[in-house]
C-alpha positions in Angstrom: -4.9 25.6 -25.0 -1.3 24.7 -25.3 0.4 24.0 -28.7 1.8 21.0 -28.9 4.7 21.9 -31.0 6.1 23.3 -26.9 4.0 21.3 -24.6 5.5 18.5 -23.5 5.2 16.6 -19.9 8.2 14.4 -18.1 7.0 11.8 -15.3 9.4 11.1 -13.2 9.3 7.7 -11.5 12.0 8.4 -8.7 9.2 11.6 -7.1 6.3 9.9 -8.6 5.6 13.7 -10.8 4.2 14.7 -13.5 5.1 17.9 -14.9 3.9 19.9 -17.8 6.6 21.8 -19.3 5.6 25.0 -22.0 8.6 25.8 -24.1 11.5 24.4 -22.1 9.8 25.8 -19.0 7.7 24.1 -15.8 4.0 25.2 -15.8 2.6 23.1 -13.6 3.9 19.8 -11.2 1.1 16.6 -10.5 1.4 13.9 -8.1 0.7 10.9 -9.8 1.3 7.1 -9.4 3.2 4.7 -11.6 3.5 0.5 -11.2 3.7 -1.0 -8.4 5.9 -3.5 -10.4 8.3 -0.8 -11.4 9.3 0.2 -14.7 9.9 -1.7 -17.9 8.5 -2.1 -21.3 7.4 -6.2 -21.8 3.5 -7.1 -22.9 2.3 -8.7 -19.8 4.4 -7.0 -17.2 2.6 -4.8 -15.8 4.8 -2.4 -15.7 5.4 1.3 -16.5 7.0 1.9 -19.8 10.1 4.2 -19.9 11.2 6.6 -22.6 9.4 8.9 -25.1 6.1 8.8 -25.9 3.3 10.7 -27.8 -0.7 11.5 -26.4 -1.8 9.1 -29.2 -5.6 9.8 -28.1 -7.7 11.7 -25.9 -10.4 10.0 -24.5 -13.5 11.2 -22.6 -13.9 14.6 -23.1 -17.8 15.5 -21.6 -17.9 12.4 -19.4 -18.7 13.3 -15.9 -16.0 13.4 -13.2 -15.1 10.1 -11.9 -17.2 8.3 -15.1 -15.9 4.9 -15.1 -14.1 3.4 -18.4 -13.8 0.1 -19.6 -12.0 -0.5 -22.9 -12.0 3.1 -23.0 -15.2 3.3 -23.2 -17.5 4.9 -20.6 -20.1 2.4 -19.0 -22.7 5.2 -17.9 -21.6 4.5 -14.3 -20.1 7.1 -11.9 -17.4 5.9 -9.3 -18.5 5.7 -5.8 -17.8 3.8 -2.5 -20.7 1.5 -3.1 -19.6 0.7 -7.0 -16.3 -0.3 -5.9 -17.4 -2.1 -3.4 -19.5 -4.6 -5.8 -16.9 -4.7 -8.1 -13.4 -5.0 -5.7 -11.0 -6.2 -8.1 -12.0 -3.4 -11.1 -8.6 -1.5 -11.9 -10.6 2.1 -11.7 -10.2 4.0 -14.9 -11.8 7.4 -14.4 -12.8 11.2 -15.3 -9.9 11.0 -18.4 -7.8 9.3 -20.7 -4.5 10.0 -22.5 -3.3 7.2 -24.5 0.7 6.8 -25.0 2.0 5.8 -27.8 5.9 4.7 -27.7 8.4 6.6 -30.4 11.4 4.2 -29.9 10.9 1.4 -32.1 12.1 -1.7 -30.3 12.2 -0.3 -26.9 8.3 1.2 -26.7 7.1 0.6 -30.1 6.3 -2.1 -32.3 6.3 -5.8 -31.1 6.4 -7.1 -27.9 7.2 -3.6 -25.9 4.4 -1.2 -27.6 2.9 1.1 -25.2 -0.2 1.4 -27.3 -0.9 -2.0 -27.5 -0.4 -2.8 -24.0 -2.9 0.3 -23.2 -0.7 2.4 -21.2 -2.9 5.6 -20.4 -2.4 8.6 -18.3 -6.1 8.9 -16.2 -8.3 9.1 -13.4 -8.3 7.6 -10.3 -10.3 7.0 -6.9 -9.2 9.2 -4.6 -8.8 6.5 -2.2 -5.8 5.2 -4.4 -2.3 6.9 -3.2 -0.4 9.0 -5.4 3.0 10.0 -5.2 3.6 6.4 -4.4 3.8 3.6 -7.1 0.8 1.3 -6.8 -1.0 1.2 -10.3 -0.8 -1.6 -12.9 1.2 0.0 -15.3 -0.6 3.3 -16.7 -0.1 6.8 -14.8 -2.8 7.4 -12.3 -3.5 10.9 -11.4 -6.7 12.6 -9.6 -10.0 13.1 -11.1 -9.3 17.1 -11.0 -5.3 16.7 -12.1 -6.2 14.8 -15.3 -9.3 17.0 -16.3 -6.9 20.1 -16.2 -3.9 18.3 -17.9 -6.6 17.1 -20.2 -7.4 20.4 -21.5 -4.1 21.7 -21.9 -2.5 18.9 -24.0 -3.3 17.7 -27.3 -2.6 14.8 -29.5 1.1 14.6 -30.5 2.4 16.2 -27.0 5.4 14.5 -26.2 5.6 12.1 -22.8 9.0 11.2 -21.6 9.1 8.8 -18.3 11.6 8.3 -16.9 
């Protein structure tokens, strides 16, 4: 486990990245996928929210890979072709979830721009949604396999700067 007094994780918009940083130092870089509507920080926008955040909350921890969440809650289902196809216009939230929290009062937190209340989340994803490409609603989309190991080497209070 990492401490999280020198984890801390950058995504990085422009090459669609994720990296986990130990001490001032890359561990490890993940593909991931940000808005399709780009960045900014307005309720209703559906966009990625930019600056620093926290890992308010981990969510999921002993639900199956690709376990489906709604409300952050697990439904009991498992993701598959056939699921998807009976429910097409489901934004897939799977395997994981970190929820952000924004630490710039004003420009992520509090009001009309708070990352935590617009549920911005770092998670799962189909594996037939692209990464390295933007094309999510507004959270950070990553592969069922990338978030369970980012999952268990992050706690609460790790620090998120996107950028």
């Amino acid at each position: 486990m990492i401490s999280t007094e020198t984890a801390s994780i950058v995504i990085n918009s422009m090459t669609q990245e994720l990296t986990l940083n130990l001490a001032q130092a890359s561990v490890k870089t993940y593909p991931v996928s940000t808005s399709k509507y780009g960045l900014g920080e307005l309720s209703g926008s559906f966009c990625t929210p930019r600056g620093k955040h926290i890992i308010r909350a981990k969510i999921g921890q002993g639900v199956p890979v690709k376990g489906v969440f709604i409300g952050r809650r697990f439904t009991q289902e498992i993701y598959s072709p056939e699921l998807a196809s009976a429910h097409p216009d489901r934004d897939w939230i799977l395997t994981r979830i970190l929820w952000l929290s924004g630490m710039e009062p004003g420009f992520n937190r509090l009001g009309k721009v708070d990352t935590m209340r617009r549920y911005i989340y770092i998670h799962g994803t189909p594996e037939t949604e692209p990464l390295g490409y933007p094309a999510s609603h507004g959270c950070v989309r990553m592969s069922n396999q990338d978030i369970l190991e980012l999952f268990d080497r992050v706690e609460p209070g790790c620090l998120v700067n996107i950028v």
